[in-house]
C-alpha positions, 0 to 999 in steps of 0.5 A, a space after each residue: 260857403 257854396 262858392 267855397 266847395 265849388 272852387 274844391 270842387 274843381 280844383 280836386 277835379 284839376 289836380 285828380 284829388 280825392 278828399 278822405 274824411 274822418 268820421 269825427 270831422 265838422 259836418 261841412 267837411 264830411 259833406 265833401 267827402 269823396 270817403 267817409 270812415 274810420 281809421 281803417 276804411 280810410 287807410 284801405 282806401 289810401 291804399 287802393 285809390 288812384 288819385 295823384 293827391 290824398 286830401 286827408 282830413 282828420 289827425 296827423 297820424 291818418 295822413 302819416 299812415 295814407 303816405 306810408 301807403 302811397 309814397 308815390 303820391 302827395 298826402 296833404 293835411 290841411 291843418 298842421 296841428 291836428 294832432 291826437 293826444 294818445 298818439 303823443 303819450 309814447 315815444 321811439 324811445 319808449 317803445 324800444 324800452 319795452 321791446 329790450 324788457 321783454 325781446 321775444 314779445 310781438 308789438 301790436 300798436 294801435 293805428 294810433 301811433 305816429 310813423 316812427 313808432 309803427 316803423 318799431 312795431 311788428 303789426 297795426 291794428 284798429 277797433 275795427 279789427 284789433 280782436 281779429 288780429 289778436 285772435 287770428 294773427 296773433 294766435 302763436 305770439 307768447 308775449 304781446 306789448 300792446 301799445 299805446 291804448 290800455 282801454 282797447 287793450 283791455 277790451 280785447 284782453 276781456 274779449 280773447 282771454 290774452 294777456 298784454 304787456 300795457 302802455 299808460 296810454 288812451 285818448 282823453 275824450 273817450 276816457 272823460 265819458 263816464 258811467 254816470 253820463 250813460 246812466 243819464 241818458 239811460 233815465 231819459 232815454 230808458 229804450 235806447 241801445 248803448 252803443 260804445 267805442 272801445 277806447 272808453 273806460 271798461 267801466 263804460 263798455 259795461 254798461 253798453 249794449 254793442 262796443 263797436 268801431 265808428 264804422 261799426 257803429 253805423 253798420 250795426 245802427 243801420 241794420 238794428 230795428 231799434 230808433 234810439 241810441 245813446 253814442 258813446 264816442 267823439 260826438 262828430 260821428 252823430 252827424 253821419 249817424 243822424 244823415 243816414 238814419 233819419 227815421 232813428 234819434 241819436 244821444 251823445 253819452 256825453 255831449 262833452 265828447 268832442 276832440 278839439 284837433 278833429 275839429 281844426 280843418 275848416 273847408 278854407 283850410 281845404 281849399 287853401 291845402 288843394 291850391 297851393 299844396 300846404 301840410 304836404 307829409 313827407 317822412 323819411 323813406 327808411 321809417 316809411 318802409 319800416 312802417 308800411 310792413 306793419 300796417 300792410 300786416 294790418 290790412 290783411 286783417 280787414 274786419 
């Protein structure tokens, strides 16, 4: 395996790459990371770096959002079908539907959404900062379709006291991590802080000490006096949280909680996208314009 990185390695070096990887990625992949982070990090460093090629490691709608960022650079996604479930649960057509049922609503989608999606959207957000641009960017909006995430919406909307016009949509893996798992781990771990993702069930977030991004989550860990924490997100993050907490101990509120398309890059699949450039994103230029205005709206929100 040490040869394999080595040849990454480089070939990155020969071809000025830069390798981003989701918080949610193997283990082996997040050890070759040039940048490590969340959906929102991510995308502000697609944005800002001035490598020639985006290794982007993570699910189709990431490396869609790194190209809308840099047309001018090649975007490769090292396996084809990494997908995400929520992203797939609404169509251009459904969101055009919604916009005709309620015209003079603002549309916040979630980064969450495929490219042609965003393209119909007025702004993104992240779990990073979704409560931020509602409150601060959102602020005159009457009417707000907020798409496809109900349990982010919710969160937010118990949050800012704003009400949203709903999709039926939200990630499978954090909607299967349940009350009961986190009174689990609660008996066996009595003194550890719950910390959760925003996607879970309200019902989780009830239970929880601090509901924060990924990239929150290692912020707040890392600056909290506490040694035990019970996760309650895709379990790949206990990698990183274990790796730069050492001294602290870590428990999956579900240890179930894995996505199976976060898990589909394997470094061969790096090494065999750097060399011959498989899983280039191409997008049309008139989606990729419409979107890019959305998600630079986004990032004027960064936290």
């Amino acid at each position: 395996m040490n040869a394999i990185i080595q040849q990454i390695q480089e070939l990155k070096k020969m071809k000025n790459a830069i390798i981003l990887v989701h918080n949610y990625q193997p283990p082996d992949i997040q050890d070759i990371a040039d940048f490590l982070g969340d959906s929102l990090g991510l995308s502000i460093e697609a944005s800002q770096t001035d490598a020639d090629i985006i290794v982007f490691c993570g699910v189709r709608f990431m490396a869609e959002t790194a190209k809308i960022l840099s047309p001018n650079k090649v975007v490769l996604l090292p396996e084809k079908n990494a997908g995400c479930p929520m992203a797939d649960t609404i169509t251009v057509q459904e969101v055009k539907k919604l916009k005709s049922e309620h015209p003079k609503a603002t549309v916040l989608a979630y980064v969450n959404t495929t490219a042609d999606v965003k393209a119909e959207c007025d702004i993104c957000c992240t779990s990073a900062n979704a409560l931020k641009i509602v409150t601060d960017g959102l602020k005159d909006a009457k009417e707000i379709i907020f798409i496809p995430d109900k349990n982010l919406a919710n969160y937010v909307s118990r949050k800012t006291g704003r009400q949203f016009i709903l999709w039926d949509g939200d990630c499978p893996i954090h909607a299967h991590i349940l009350p009961e798992h986190v009174h689990f781990q609660k008996k066996l771990h009595p003194d550890a802080l719950v910390v959760v993702h925003p996607e879970c069930l309200p019902e989780v977030i009830d239970l929880a000490d601090e509901v924060q991004s990924t990239e929150g989550m290692s912020r707040f860990i890392g600056q909290s006096k506490k040694s035990e924490f019970i996760i309650g997100t895709e379990a790949g993050i206990l990698y990183r949280l274990r790796k730069e907490n050492p001294e602290k101990n870590f428990y999956p509120a579900s240890a179930q909680a894995i996505c199976p398309d976060m898990k589909k890059i394997t470094l061969e699949k790096v090494l065999y996208s750097l060399r011959i450039g498989y899983g280039e994103i191409n997008l049309p230029e008139t989606i990729r314009q419409r979107a890019e205005r959305s998600i630079q709206r986004m990032l004027e929100y960064k936290s």
